[in-house]
N, C-alpha and C positions, 0 to 999 in steps of 0.2 A: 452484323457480320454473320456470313453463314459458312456454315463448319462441311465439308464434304461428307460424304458417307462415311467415310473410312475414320475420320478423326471423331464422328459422334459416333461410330459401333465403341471405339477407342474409348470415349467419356462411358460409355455405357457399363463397360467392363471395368474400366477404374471404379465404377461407382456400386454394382455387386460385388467386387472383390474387396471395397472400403466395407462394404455391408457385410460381408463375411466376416471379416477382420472385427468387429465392433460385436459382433455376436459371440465371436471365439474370446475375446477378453472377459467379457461379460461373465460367460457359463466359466472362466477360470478363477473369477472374481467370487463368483459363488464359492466353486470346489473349493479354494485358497480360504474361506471365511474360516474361524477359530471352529464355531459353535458344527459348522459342517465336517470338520476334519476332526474333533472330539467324538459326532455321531458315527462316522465311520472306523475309529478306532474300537470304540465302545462294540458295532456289531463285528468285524473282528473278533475279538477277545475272544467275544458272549460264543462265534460260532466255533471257536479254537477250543474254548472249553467244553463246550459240546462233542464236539472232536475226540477230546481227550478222553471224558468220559465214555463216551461210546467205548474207545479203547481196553477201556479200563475194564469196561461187562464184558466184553468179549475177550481178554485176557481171565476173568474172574471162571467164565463160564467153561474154556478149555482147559480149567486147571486148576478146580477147584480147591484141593488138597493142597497144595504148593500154597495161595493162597493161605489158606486157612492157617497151616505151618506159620506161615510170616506175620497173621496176626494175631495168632498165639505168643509169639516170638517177640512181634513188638511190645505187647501186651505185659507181658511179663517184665518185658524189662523198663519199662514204665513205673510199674509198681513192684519194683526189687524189696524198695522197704517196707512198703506193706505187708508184701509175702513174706520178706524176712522176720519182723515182729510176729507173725502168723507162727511160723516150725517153730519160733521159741515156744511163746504160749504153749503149743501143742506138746510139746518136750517135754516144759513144764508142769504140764496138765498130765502128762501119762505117769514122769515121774511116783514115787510112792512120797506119799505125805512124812514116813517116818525117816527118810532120808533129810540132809538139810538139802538145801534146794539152791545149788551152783549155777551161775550163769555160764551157758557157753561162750568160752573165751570168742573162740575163731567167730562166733557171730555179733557180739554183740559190740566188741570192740574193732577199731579201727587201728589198726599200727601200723606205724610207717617206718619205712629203714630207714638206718642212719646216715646221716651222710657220708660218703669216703671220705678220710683226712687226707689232707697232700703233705708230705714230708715238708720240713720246712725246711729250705731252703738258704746256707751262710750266705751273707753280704761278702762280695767278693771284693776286696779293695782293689781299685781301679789304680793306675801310676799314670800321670801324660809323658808322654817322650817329647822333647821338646826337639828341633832340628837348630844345630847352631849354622848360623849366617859366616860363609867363606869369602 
């Protein structure tokens, strides 16, 4: 049996556009794989944090001061108790020996308020009104 021209241009084109199709699953079979969509996220990340950093020098570098304020800042209060333990000693140490030798309250202790009381409250007796049946 013999196909006219038209019906084999016709097979032709079915059969690269079937070849297309088989190539386009393929390359999405790949992209879809675990291990390739984990490599992709991963350089993501790696270039977001790069990113970031970047930001971060050049936020560091137009404002340095500001900066430096805030890791002072942090810094500090990081090690509250360490610095705290630190002014006492220091207090301690400047103190005269011939004195006795007081801790300061406001540092070294911790108070807590009390809690508000609420008035208490009488039990109010309840009465049911009952409806009579007419």
């Amino acid at each position: 049996m013999t196909d006219t021209p038209r019906v084999a241009a016709a097979r032709i084109e079915v059969a690269r556009t079937r070849a297309a199709l088989i190539d386009t699953a393929r390359e999405l079979q790949a992209r879809l794989q675990p291990k390739t969509l984990a490599s992709e996220a991963w350089e993501k990340a790696k270039n977001k944090g790069a990113d970031l950093a970047e930001d971060a020098v050049d936020a560091v570098k137009s404002r340095p001061i500001a900066v430096g304020g805030v890791v002072a800042a942090l810094t500090m209060f990081l090690a509250r108790e360490p610095i705290k333990d630190a002014a006492v000693k220091l207090y301690d140490a400047m103190t005269s020996s011939d004195e006795p030798k007081r801790k300061a309250p406001a540092l070294k202790t911790r108070t807590r308020p009390k809690p508000a009381t609420r008035p208490t409250r009488k039990p109010v007796a309840r009465t049911r009104k009952t409806e009579t049946a007419t």
